[in-house]
Structure formats: C-alpha cells, structure tokens
C-alpha positions as CSV (number, residue, x, y, z in Angstrom):
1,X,-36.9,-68.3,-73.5
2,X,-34.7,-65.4,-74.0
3,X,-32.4,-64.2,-76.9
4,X,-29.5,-63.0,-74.8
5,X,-28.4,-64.6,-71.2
6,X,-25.9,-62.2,-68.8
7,X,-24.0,-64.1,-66.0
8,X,-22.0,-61.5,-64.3
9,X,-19.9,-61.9,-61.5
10,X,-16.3,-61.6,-59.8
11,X,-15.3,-65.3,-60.6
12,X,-12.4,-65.3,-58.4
13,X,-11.5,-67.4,-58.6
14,X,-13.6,-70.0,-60.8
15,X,-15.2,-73.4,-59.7
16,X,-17.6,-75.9,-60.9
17,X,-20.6,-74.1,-59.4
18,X,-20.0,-71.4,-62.0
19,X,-20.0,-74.1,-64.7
20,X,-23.3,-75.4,-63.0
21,X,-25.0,-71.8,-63.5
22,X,-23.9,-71.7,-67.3
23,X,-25.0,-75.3,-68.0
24,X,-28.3,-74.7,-66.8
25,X,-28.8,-71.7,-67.9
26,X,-28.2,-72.6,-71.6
27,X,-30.2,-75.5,-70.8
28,X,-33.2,-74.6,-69.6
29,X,-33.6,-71.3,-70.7
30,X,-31.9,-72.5,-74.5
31,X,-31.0,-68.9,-74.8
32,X,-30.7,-67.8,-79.0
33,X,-27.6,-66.1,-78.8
34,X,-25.9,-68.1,-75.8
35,X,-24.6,-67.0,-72.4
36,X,-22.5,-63.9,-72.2
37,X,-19.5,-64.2,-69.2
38,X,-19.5,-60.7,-67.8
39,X,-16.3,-60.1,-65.5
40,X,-16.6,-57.8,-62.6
41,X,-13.8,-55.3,-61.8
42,X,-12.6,-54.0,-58.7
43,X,-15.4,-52.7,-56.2
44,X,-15.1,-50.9,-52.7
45,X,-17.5,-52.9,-51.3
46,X,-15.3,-56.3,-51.7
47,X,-13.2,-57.7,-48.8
48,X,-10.6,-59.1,-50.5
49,X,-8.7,-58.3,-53.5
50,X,-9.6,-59.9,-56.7
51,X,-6.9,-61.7,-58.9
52,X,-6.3,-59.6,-61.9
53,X,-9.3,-59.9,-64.8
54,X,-6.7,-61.1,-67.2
55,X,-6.2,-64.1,-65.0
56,X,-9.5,-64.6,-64.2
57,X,-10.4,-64.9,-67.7
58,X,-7.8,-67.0,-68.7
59,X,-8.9,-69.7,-65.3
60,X,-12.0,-69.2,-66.2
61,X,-12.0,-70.1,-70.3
62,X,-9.9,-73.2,-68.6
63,X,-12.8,-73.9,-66.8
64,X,-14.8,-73.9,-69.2
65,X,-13.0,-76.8,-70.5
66,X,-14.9,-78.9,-68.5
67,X,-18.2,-78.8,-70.2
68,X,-19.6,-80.2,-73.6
69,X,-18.9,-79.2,-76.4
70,X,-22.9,-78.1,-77.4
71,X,-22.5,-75.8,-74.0
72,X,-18.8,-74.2,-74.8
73,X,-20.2,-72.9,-78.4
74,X,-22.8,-71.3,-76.7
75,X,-19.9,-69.2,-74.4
76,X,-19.3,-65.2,-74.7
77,X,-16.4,-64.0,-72.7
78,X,-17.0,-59.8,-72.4
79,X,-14.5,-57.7,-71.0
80,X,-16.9,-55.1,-70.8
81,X,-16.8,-54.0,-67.5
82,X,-12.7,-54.0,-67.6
83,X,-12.8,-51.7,-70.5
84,X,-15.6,-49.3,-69.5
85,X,-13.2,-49.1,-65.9
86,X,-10.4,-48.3,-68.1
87,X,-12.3,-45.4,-70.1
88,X,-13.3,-43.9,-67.7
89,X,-10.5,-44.1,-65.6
90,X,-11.9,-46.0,-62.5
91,X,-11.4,-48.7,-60.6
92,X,-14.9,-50.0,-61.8
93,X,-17.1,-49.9,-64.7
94,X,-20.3,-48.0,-63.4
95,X,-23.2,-49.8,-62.8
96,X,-24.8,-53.0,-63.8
97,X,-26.9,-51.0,-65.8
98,X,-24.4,-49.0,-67.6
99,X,-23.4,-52.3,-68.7
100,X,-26.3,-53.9,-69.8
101,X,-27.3,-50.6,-71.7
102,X,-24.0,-51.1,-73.6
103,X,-24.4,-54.7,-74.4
104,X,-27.7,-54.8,-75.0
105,X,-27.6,-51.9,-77.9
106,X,-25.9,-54.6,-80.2
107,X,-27.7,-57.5,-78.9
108,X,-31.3,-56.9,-80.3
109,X,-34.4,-58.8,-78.2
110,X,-35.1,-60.2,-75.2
111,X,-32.6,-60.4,-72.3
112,X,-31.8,-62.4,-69.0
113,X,-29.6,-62.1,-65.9
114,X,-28.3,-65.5,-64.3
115,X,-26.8,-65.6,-61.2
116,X,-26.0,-68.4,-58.3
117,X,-27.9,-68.1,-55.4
118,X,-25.3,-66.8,-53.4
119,X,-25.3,-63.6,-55.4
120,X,-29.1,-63.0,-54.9
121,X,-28.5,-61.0,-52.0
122,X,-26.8,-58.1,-54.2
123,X,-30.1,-57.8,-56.7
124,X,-31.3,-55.4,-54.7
125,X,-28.4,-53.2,-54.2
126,X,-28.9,-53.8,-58.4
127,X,-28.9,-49.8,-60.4
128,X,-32.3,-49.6,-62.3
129,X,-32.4,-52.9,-64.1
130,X,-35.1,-53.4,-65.4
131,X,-34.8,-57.4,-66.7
132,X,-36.2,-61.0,-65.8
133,X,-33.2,-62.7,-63.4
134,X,-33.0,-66.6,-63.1
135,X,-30.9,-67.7,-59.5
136,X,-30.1,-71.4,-59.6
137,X,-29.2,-73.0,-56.1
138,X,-26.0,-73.5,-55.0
139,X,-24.2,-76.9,-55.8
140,X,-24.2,-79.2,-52.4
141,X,-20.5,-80.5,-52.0
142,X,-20.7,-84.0,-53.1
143,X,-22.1,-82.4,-56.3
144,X,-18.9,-80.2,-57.1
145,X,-17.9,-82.8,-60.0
146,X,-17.3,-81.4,-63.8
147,X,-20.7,-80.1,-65.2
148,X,-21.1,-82.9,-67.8
C-alpha cells in the first residue's frame, strides 16, 4: 500500500492500456491519495514528435471518461513537468527525480511509480530514484475494451 501512486509517461497519444495501468493501480495498490497522471514533455531521445501537452491532456481526461466513477475520483492530472520545462526554459523538465522531489515535498508518506510494461526498459536509464515501481503487463489486443 502506498499513500501516493506516480504514472508518468508521454501518453501520445492515449489508449485503453493507459486506463488499464490506472485501474489497476488504484486497485490493487488502493493508493490513499490516488494516482497522480504525470505528462512527459519533449525529450531528445524520442523519435517522433509528441502532440502538444495541452492536447494530450485534454485526450487524455477524455479517456478517462471511460472508467468508473470510484476510479476517476481517485485521478490527479499534474502538469509538472510542462511547467518545470517552461521555468527553466527547456525543452524538458529535468529528470524524473527533479520531479518527484517536487511533488513529493507536498505529498507527505509513502510513494509509488506505475508504469506499463513497455516502459520498463527506461527504469534503468531512471536519475537516482530511489522508490518501489509496480509494471503491469501489456493489454493483449482482444483485451483493448473500456477498463470497466
């Protein structure tokens, strides 16, 4: 059990396994504080360009849609990354840890990273964090249906 859950990623653009992730997530780990939505920002090492974070967001609260009600309460969009990119000027945020450092000093207790399998490569090109992650398997294709 944790009191704060992180799911951070590029969500471009969103699908159901992103709504998988959250739904189990909250689920099994019944996190006290819910699941924070962290959007990345632009990143060298991407091969494509990402659809701007204001439309990401806005596809991605749409989403959201799609799941109950008891799981959508328990939703935190952050633009965290986009405004620490914007401070400083960049085309990014920092690191991973420069964000959780930020969120973390108003979020009080034990904290989580969740992530789709997909992404597990990247942990260890992951700055310094120093945090418990969960990686749920990707959804097969006849199981891309609403997470309900």
């Amino acid at each position: 059990m944790v009191d704060n859950l992180y799911f951070f990623g590029r969500f471009n653009f969103p699908h159901y396994g992103y709504l998988y992730v959250i739904r189990e997530g909250i689920t099994q780990l019944k996190p006290a504080n819910g699941i924070t939505i962290i959007f990345s920002v632009e990143h060298a090492t991407w091969d494509k360009q990402a659809i701007p974070f204001e439309h990401r967001l806005a596809m991605f609260k749409l989403a959201c849609e799609e799941l109950p009600a008891s799981i959508r309460k328990q939703i935190h969009f952050s633009s965290i990354e986009y405004d620490l990119a914007k401070k400083l000027g960049s085309a990014y945020g920092g690191y991973t840890i420069d964000t959780l450092n930020e969120l973390t000093a108003n979020q009080p207790g034990r904290s989580g990273i969740i992530m789709g399998a997909d992404a597990m490569l990247g942990i260890p090109d992951v700055h310094e964090v120093q945090m418990p992650w969960l990686v749920r398997s990707r959804l097969k294709s006849h199981e891309c249906h609403p997470a309900r």
